[in-house]
Backbone bond lengths (Angstrom), bond angles and torsions (degrees), N, CA, C in turn:
res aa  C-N    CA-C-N  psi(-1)  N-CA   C-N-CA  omega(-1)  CA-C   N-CA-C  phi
1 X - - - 1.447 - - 1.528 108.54 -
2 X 1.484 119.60 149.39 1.189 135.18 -158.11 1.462 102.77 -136.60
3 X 1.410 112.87 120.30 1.861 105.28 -177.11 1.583 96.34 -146.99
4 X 0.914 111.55 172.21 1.592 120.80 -166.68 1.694 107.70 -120.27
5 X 1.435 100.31 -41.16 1.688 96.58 -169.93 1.628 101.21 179.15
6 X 1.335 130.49 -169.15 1.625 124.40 -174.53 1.533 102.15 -97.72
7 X 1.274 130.83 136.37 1.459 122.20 161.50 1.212 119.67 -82.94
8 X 1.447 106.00 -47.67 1.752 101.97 153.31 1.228 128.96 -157.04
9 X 1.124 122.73 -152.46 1.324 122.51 -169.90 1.572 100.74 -144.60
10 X 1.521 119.09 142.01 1.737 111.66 -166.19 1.619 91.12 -130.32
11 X 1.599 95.89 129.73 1.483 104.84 -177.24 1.635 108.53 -99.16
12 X 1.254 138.06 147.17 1.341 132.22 147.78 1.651 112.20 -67.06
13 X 1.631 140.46 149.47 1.165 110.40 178.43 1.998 81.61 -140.71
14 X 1.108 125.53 -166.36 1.120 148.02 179.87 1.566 108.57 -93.43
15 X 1.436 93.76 -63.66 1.568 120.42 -143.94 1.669 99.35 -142.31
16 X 1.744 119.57 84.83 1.054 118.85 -159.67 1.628 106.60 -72.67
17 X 1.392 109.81 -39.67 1.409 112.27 -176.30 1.948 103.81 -57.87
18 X 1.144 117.52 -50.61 1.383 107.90 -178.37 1.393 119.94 -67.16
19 X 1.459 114.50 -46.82 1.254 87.09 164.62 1.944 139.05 -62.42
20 X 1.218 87.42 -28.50 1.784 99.67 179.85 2.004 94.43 -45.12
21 X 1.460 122.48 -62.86 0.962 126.97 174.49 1.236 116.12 -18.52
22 X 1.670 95.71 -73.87 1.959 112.92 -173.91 1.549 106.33 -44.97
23 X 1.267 128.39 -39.84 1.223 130.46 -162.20 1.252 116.17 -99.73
24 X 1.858 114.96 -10.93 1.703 100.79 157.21 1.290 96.48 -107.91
25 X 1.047 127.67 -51.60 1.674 114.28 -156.67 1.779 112.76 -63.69
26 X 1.692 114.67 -34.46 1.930 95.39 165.19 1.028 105.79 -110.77
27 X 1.725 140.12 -7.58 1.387 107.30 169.94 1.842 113.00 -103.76
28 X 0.920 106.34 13.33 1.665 114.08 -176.91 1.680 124.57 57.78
29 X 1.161 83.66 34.63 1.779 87.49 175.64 1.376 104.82 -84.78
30 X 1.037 132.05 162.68 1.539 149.64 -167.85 1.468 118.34 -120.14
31 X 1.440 103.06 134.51 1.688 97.35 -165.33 1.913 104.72 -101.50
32 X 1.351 101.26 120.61 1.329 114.18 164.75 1.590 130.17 -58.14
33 X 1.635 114.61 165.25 1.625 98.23 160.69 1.419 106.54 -78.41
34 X 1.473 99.98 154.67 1.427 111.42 168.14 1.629 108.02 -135.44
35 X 1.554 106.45 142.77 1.407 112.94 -167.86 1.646 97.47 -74.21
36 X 1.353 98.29 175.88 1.755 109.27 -169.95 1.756 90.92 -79.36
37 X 1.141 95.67 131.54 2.002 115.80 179.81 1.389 118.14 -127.08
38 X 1.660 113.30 118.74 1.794 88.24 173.17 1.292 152.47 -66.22
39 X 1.169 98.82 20.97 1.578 137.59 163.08 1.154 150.74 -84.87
40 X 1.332 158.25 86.75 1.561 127.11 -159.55 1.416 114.84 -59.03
41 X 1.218 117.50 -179.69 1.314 128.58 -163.17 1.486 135.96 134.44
42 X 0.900 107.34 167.06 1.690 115.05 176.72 1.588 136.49 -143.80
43 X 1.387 127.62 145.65 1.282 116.34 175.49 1.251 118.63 -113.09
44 X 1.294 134.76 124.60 1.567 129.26 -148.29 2.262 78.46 -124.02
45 X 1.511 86.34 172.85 1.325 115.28 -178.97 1.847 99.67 -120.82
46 X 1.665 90.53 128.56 1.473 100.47 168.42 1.107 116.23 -145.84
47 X 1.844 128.29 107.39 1.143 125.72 -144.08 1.738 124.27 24.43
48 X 0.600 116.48 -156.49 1.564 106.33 159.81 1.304 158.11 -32.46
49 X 1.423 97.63 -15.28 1.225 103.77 158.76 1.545 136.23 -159.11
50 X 1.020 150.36 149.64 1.479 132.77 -141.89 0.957 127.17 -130.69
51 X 1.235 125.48 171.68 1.699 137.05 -148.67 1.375 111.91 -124.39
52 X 1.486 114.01 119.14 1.741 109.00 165.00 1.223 112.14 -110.44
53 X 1.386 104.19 151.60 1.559 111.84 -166.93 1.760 82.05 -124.13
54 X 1.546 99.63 132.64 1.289 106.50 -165.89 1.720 83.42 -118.17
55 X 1.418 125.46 144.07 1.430 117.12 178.25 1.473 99.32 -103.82
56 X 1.209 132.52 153.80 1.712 145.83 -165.71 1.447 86.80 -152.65
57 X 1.025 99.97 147.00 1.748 125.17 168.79 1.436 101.70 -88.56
58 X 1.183 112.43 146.48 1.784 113.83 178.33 1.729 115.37 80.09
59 X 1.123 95.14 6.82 1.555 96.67 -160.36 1.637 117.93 -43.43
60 X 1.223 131.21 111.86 1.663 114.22 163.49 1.734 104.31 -131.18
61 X 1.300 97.83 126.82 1.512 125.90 -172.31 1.634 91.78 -52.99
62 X 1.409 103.47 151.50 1.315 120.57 -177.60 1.743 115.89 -98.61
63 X 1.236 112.67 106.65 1.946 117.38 -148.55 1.823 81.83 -63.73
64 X 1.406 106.74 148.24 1.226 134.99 -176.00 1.324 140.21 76.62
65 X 1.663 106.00 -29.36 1.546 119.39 -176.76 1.436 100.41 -50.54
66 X 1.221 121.59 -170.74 1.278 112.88 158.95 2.182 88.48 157.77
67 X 1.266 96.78 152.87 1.479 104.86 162.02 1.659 92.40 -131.02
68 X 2.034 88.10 161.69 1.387 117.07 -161.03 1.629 105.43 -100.57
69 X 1.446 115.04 120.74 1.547 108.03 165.88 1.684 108.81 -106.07
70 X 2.206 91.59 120.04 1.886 97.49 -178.05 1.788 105.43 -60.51
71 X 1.038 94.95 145.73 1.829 105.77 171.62 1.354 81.69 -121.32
72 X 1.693 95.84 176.12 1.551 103.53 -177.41 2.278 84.67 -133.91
73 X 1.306 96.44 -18.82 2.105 90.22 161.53 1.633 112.79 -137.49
74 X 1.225 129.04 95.75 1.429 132.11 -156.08 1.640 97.55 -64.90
75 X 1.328 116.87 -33.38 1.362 120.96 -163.13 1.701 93.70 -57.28
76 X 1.409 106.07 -66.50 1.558 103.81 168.94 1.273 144.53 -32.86
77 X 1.179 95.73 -47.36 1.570 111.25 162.14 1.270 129.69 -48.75
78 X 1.396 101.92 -56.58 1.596 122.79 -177.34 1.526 89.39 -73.18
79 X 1.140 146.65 -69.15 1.176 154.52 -164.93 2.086 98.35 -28.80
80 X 1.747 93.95 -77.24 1.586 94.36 161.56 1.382 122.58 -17.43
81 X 1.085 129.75 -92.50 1.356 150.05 175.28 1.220 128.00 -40.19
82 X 1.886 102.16 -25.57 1.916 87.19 153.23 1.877 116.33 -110.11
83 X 1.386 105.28 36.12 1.285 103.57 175.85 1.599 111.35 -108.79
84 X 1.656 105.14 -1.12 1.750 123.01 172.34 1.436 88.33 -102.04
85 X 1.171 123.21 -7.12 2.001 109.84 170.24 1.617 90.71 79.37
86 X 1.752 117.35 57.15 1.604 105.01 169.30 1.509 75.15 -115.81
87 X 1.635 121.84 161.60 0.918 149.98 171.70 1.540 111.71 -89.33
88 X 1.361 124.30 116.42 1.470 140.00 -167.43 1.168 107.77 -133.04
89 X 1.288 116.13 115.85 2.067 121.18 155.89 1.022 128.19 -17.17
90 X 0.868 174.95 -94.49 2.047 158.18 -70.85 1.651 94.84 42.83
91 X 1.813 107.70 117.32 1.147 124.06 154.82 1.244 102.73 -26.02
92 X 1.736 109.98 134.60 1.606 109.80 157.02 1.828 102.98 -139.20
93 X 1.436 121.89 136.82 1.169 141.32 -176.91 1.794 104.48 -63.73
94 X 1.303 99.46 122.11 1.679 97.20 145.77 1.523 107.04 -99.33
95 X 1.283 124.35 109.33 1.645 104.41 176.37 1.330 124.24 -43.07
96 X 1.118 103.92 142.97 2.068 106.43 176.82 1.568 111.71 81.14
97 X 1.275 97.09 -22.16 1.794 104.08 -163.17 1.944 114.56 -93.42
98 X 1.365 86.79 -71.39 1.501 90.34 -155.40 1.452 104.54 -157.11
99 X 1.424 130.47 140.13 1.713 124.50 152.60 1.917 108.34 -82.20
100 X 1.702 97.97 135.45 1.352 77.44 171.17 1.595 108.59 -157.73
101 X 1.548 122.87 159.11 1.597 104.33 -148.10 2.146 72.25 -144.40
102 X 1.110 95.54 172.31 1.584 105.69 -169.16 1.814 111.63 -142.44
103 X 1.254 117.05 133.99 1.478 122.22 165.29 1.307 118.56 -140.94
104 X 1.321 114.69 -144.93 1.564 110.29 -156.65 1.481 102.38 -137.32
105 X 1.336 121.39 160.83 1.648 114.68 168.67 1.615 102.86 -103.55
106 X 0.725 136.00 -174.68 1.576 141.55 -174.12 1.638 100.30 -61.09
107 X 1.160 109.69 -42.44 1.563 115.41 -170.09 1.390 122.06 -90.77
108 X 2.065 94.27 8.81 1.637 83.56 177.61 1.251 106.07 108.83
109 X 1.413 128.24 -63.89 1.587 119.66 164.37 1.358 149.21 5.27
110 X 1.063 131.13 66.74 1.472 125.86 -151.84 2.266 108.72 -66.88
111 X 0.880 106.37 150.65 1.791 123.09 -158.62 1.670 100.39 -155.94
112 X 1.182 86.06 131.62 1.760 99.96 -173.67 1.786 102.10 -130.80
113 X 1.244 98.97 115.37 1.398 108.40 147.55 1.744 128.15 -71.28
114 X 1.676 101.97 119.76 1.254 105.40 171.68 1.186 117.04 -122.05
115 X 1.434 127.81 160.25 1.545 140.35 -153.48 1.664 97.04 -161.57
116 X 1.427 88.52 64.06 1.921 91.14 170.43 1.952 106.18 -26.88
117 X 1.365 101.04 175.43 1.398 114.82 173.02 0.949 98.56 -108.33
118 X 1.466 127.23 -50.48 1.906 128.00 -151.20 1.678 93.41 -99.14
């Protein structure tokens, strides 16, 4: 098998309209077309590649999963995100690797800010 990179990534959400919100208005992702689904939901644009938030009834986020968004200044980032009152970690070091701090999407979702070193 031969692949180039991720096209996307598919979220379960609760509450598709709120999260769609959370994810353009503070993290600036961009909302795509999406074909008619018997589902609510949405497909947003994030850098290159994009995110559907699929809505499920019952929804409870799965503790640990999580995908990583690169920053290039975490302090900033995190900074952002607790001035909308989201709750963010304290930077923690992998040596050699990466700084990286963790929060939640409305639905629970765990999201990690990373800030390579190299």
């Amino acid at each position: 098998m031969k692949f180039s990179d991720v096209h996307h990534i598919s979220l379960n959400v609760s509450d598709a309209q709120r999260d769609t919100a959370f994810y353009t208005d503070i993290l600036g992702f961009k909302t795509i077309p999406r074909p008619e689904l018997p589902f609510k939901g949405a497909w947003l644009k994030m850098g290159q590649q994009q995110l559907h938030l699929l809505e499920v009834a019952d929804f409870k986020a799965p503790k640990g999963q999580h995908f990583a968004l690169r920053v290039s200044d975490i302090e900033q980032a995190r900074d952002l995100l607790i001035q909308h009152s989201i709750k963010v970690s304290e930077p923690q070091a992998i040596e050699g690797v990466c700084l990286q701090c963790f929060f939640s999407d409305p639905s629970g979702n765990l999201l990690e800010l990373n800030q390579p070193l190299q």
